[in-house]
N, C-alpha and C positions, 0 to 999 in steps of 0.2 A: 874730811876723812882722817882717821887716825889711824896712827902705823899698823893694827892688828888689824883693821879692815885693809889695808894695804896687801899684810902678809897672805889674810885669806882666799881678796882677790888671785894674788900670785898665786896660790895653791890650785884655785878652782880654773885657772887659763890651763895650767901646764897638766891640769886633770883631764881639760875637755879636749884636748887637742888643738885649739887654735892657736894660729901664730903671731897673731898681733890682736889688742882690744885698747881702745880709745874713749876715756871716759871726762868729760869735761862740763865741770857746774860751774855756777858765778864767780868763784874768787880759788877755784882750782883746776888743774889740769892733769892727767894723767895717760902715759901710755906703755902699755905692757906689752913687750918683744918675747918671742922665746928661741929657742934657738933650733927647735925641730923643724926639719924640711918637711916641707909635705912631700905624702907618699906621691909617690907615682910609679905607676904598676903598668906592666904591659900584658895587657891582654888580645885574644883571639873571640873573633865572633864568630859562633856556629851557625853555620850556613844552615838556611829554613826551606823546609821542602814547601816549592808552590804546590798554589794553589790553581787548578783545572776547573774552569766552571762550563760546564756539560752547553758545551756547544757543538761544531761540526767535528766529528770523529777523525775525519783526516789533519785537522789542524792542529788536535791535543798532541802527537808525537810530535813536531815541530819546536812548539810550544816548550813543549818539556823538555825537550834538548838543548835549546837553548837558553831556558833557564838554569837546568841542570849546571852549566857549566859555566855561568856568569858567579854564582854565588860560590861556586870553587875557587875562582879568580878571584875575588873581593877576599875571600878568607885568607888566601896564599897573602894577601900584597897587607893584609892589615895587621898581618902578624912582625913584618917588621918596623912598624909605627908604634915609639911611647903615647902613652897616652896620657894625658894631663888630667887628673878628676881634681873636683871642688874640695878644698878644704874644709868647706861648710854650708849648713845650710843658708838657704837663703834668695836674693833674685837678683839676676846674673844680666850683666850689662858690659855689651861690648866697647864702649868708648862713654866718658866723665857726664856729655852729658846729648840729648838728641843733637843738635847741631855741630859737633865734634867729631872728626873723622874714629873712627875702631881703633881700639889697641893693636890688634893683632886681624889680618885676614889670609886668607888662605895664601899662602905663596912667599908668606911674609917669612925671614928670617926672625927668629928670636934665640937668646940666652938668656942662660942664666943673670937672674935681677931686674930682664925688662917684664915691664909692665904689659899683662895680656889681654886682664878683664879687671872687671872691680864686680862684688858679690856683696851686694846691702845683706846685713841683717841688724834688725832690732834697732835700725835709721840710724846706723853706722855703715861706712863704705868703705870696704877692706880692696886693699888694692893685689892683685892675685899678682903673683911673680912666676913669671918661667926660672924651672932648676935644670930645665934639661937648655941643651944646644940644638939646633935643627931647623927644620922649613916647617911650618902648618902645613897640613895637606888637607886640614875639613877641620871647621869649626861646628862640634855637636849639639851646640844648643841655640836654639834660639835669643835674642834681644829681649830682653824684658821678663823673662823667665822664669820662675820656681826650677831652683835646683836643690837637690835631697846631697847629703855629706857622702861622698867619696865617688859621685856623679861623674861619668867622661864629660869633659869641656870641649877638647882638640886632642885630635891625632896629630903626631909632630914624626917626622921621617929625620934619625937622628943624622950629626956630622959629623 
């Protein structure tokens, strides 16, 4: 690689948003850092009106009231949870390798710089960093996953 494919790499990382790329052939090495954090955004989830499937008529009120008022509770309690989404695309693995305990499980303390998940793309394995402070209280994706660029990963209840 010669320094102008160098510079263009640098150009096209700090264009697409990612924050680290690793590139390594027979008699060279390289690895591009940038200095943007990933976003992390807090969002609210709109509570979904159930779903009633026409069974005994005395039951639907019941039903409904107590659903009614579970997904009020989930939205109240999730709104004060950051949430950690994916940097990028890619497929989303909770611990280095199957036989390896998880980065991060629910109840787990993280900060900022530890290690949460790692998210392969393109047979590179980026290693995701916590920027916030906090406990997990729910990791959102599945092991082995497809995840889409700026995907919820975990809710984290900050400190």
């Amino acid at each position: 690689m010669d320094i102008k494919q160098i510079q263009e790499l640098i150009k096209f990382v700090s264009r697409s948003g990612v924050n680290e790329v690793a590139i390594e052939q027979k008699d060279f090495k390289i690895t591009i850092k940038t200095n943007q954090a990933p976003t992390v955004i807090t969002t609210t989830v709109p509570a979904v009106a159930p779903q009633v499937l026409p069974a005994a008529p005395a039951a639907q009120p019941v039903a409904t009231t107590a659903s009614d008022s579970a997904p009020a509770a989930a939205t109240e309690d999730t709104s004060k949870y950051i949430t950690i989404k994916s940097p990028m695309i890619g497929t989303f693995y909770r611990s280095s390798s199957p036989d390896k305990p998880s980065f991060a499980n629910v109840g787990d303390e993280v900060s900022p710089g530890k290690i949460i998940c790692i998210i392969e793309a393109m047979k590179l394995f980026n290693e995701i960093e916590s920027e916030v402070s906090g406990r997990i209280v729910k990791v959102l994706v599945d092991n082995a996953s497809p995840v889409e660029y700026d995907q919820p990963l975990f809710l984290v209840e900050p400190m």
